[in-house]
C-alpha positions as CSV (number, residue, x, y, z in Angstrom):
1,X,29.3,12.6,-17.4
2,X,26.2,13.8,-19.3
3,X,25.9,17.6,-20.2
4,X,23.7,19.4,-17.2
5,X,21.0,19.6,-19.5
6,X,20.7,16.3,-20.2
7,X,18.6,13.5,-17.9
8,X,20.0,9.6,-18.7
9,X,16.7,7.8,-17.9
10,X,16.2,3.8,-17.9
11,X,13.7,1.5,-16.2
12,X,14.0,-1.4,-13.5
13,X,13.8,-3.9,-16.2
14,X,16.7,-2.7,-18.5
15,X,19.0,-1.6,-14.9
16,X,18.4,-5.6,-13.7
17,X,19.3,-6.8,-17.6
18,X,22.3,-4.8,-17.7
19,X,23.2,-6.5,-14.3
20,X,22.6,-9.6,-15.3
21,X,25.0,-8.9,-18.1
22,X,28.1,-7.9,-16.2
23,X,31.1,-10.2,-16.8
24,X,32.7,-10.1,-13.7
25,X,31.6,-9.0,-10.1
26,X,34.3,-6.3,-10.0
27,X,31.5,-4.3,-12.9
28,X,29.0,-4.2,-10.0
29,X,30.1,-0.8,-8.0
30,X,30.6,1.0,-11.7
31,X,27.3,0.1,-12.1
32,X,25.8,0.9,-8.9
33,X,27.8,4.2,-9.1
34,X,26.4,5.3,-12.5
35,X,23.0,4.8,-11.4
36,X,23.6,7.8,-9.3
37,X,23.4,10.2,-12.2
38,X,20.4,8.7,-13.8
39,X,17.0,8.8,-13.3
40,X,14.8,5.5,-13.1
41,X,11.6,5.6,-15.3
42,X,8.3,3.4,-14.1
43,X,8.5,0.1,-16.4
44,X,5.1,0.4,-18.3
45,X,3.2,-2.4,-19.8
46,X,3.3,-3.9,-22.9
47,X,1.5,-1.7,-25.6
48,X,1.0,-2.8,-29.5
49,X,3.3,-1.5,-31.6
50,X,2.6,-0.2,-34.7
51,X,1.5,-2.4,-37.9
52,X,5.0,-3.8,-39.5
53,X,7.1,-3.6,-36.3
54,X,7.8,-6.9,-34.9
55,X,10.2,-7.3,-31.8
56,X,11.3,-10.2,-30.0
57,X,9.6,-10.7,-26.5
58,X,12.8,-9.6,-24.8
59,X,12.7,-6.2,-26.2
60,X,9.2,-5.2,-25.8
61,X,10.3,-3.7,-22.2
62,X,12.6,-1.6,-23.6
63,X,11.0,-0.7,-27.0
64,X,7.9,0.5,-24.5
65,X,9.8,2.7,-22.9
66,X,11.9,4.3,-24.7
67,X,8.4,5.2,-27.0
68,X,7.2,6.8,-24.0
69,X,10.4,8.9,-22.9
């Protein structure tokens, strides 16, 4: 559990990845469960990144919003 003053944020995009990455189906209700304590952010578009940062296509999603958080 997070310290009251904290918020755990994520987006759509990086909840459904980490589903998609469970091993077993028995890791579903955890996961489910923790999403109770943390708040889902709006996935935002792709933005340019600054000159010299380079990320793989699978990580823009996340890269954009944790920048924006």
């Amino acid at each position: 559990m997070p310290p009251s003053d904290t918020t755990l944020l994520t987006s759509r995009y990086a909840y459904e990845e980490a589903s998609r990455d469970l091993e077993t189906e028995k890791q579903r209700p955890r996961l489910a469960g923790r999403m109770v304590e943390i708040q889902l952010v709006p996935d935002r578009a792709y933005r340019d990144f600054p000159p010299g940062v380079c990320l793989p296509e699978k990580d823009r999603p996340i890269r954009t919003v944790v920048g924006e958080t």
